[in-house]
Structures are given as C-alpha cells and as structure tokens.
N, C-alpha and C positions, 0 to 999 in steps of 0.2 A: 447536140443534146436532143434527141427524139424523146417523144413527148403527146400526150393528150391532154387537153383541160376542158372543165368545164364547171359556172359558178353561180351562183347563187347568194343572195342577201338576204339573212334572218337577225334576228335580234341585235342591230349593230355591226353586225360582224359579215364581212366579205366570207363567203366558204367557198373553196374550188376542191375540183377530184382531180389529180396530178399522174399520170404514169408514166414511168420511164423503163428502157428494157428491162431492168433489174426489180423494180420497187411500184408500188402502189400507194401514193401517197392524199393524204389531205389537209389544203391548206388553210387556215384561218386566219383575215387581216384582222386585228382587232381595232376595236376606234382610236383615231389618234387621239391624242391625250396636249393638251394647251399646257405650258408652264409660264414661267417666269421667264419675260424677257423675249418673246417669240419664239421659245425655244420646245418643238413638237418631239410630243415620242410616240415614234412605232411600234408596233410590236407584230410579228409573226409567230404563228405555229405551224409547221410539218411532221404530222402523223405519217409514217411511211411502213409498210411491210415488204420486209424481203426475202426471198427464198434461200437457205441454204443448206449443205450436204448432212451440215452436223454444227453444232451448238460448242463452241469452248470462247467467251468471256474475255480470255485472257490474251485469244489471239486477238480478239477486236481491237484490247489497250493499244497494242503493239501495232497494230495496222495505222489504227485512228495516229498515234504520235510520228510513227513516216510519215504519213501523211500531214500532217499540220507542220512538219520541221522540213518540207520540199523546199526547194527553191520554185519561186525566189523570195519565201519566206527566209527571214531571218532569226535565227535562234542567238538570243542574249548568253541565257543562263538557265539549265535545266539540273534541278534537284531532283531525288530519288526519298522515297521513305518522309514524306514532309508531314506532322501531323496538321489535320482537317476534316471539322465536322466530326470528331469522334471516331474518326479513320487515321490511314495514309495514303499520302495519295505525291504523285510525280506533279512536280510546279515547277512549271516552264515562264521564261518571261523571254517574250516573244514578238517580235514586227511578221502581222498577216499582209498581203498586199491584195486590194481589192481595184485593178486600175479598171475602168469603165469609161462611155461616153462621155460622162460628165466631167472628167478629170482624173489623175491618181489619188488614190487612197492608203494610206501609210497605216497601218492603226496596231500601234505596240500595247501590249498587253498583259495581265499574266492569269494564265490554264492552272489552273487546277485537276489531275485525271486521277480519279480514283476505279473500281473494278475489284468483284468478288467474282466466284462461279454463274452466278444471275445475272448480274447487271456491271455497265460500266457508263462513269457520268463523266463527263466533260465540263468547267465550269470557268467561263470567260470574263473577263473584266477591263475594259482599256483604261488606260495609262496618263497616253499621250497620241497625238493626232496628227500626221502630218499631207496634207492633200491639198490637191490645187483645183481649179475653176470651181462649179459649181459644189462638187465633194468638201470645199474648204467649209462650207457651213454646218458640217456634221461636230458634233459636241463630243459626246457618246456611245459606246458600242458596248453589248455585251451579249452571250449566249449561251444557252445550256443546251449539253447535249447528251441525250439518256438512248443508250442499247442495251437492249434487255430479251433474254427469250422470249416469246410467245408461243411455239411449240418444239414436238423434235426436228424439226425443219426450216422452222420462220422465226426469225427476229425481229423485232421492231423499234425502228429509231424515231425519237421524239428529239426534233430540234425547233428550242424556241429563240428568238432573238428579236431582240430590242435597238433600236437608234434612237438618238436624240440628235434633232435638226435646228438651225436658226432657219426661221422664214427669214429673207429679205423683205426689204423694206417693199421692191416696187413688185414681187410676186405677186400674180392672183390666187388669193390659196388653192380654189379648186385645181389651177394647173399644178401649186408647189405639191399638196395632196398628193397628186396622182402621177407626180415625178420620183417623190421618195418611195412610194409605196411598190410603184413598179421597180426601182432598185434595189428593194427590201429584198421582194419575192425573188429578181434575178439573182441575187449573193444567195438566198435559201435555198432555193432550185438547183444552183451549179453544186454546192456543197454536199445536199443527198444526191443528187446524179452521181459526185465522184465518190461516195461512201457504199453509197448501193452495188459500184462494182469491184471497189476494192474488198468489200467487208468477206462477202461467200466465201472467197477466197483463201480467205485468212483466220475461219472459222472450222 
C-alpha cells in the first residue's frame, strides 16, 4: 500500500492527511471513549476523494458487495429488496476476516447496502466475534460506509467505524491506546486503498 501521511492534534482529535495512488484521504481519531467494565470504543473517520471516468451509483453497490463477499470472507445469507430506513436495501449476514499481528479476527455481522443514482450507504453491525491472542479482547465492530458524487468526475467515500475493546487488566493504557488505534487506522487504510482501486472502475 503506497502511501503519504501526515498529522496533526486539535480539539481532541488526532487528524492525518492520507494518500494513496487512487484516493486523497483524511483521517480523524476520535477520543476514545471509557465504558463499563474496561470496555474502550474507538472510533475512525476517512474522508477520501477519488477520481473517476464517469459517475453511475449503481455500479459502486455492485463493486462494494464483490468486494465485501471475496474470499476468504464468508457469506451466510444475502437478501435482495429488504425494507430499511424507509428504503430497500440488500442485507447480507456475513463473517469479514481481519487476521493481523495480534491474532485472527472472525467478526460476523450483518450489512445493510442500500444505493440511489447519488449516493450508496453501507451499514455494519456485528454479531458475533471469534479471534485469538490479543484480537480476543475486541467486544464490538461496526461501520458506515457512504459513496456519493462530488463532481462529474470525483466521488467521495466517507468511512466511519467504531471498535469496542476490553483493556486487560495488566495493560498500560497509554501502550493499550496506541495498539488499538493503530489497528483501527491499519483495517481503515487497507479498506479505502482496496475501494479507491476497485471503485473507478466500476463507475
């Protein structure tokens, strides 16, 4: 993944400038947030613009669900025409697989994809969780993902997503901080890197 960063702290919020061949993006850590039971949420946002030939919506749906239904993702159960939100929309229930340093990451869930001639939304929720070593302390997943025109040529993707972690007990937080957060950004990163080249294409 070739790449530029660079970041900056205002109001709470980590913000980086992200580029990759395809995409110009920006990212925002927000503050983690303390719950019940040691149990921390993250949250990301990538602001990304991408260039392409021509604008059609509906080729995005259809790119975006190849893509989320790859191996060695696992597809349960995908519905067509489901009503949502005052729409319809395709709901999938779905195992993503996130393996990393820390462990494997199992995290079954179900998408919500809806898509007019404007915009098309992605909407994630997990399930159930299955990961090993350090990943096992993950609670929660979920994320939204909005494609939308911005001009005759550029589209821009907003992916936000959220984790819920257990601190361990003998963690320092500043280290457990700045373990989840950098896993947060690498699962954000990979995701518009492969969106950013798949999408032109498919528009």
């Amino acid at each position: 993944m070739n790449k530029t960063l660079s970041s900056f702290l205002a109001l709470g919020a980590l913000f980086s400038s992200v580029a990759f061949a395809n995409a110009t993006c920006q990212l925002v850590h927000h503050t983690p947030v303390e719950g019940r039971d040691k149990v921390y949420t993250f949250q990301v946002t990538s602001t990304c613009v991408i260039n392409t030939s021509k604008n059609h919506i509906g080729g995005a749906k259809d790119a975006f669900l190849l893509h989320l239904t790859r191996s060695p993702n696992q597809l349960h159960d995908e519905q067509h025409g489901v009503a949502y939100k005052n729409t319809t929309a395709t709901k999938l229930d779905i195992t993503e697989k996130f393996p990393n340093e820390y462990g494997s990451l199992d995290i079954r869930s179900t998408v919500f994809v809806t898509a007019d001639q404007n915009e098309m939304i992605a909407e994630s929720a997990s399930h159930s969780i299955d990961a090993s070593g350090e990943n096992k302390n993950t609670q929660d997943v979920k994320y939204t993902l909005t494609v939308k025109e911005q001009s005759s040529n550029q589209v821009q993707i907003v992916l936000f997503k959220s984790i819920s972690v257990k601190k361990p007990f003998i963690a320092p937080g500043g280290i457990f901080t700045s373990k989840v957060e950098e896993r947060l950004e690498q699962e954000v990163n990979q995701t518009v890197n492969e969106l950013s080249s798949i999408l032109p294409a498919s528009m």
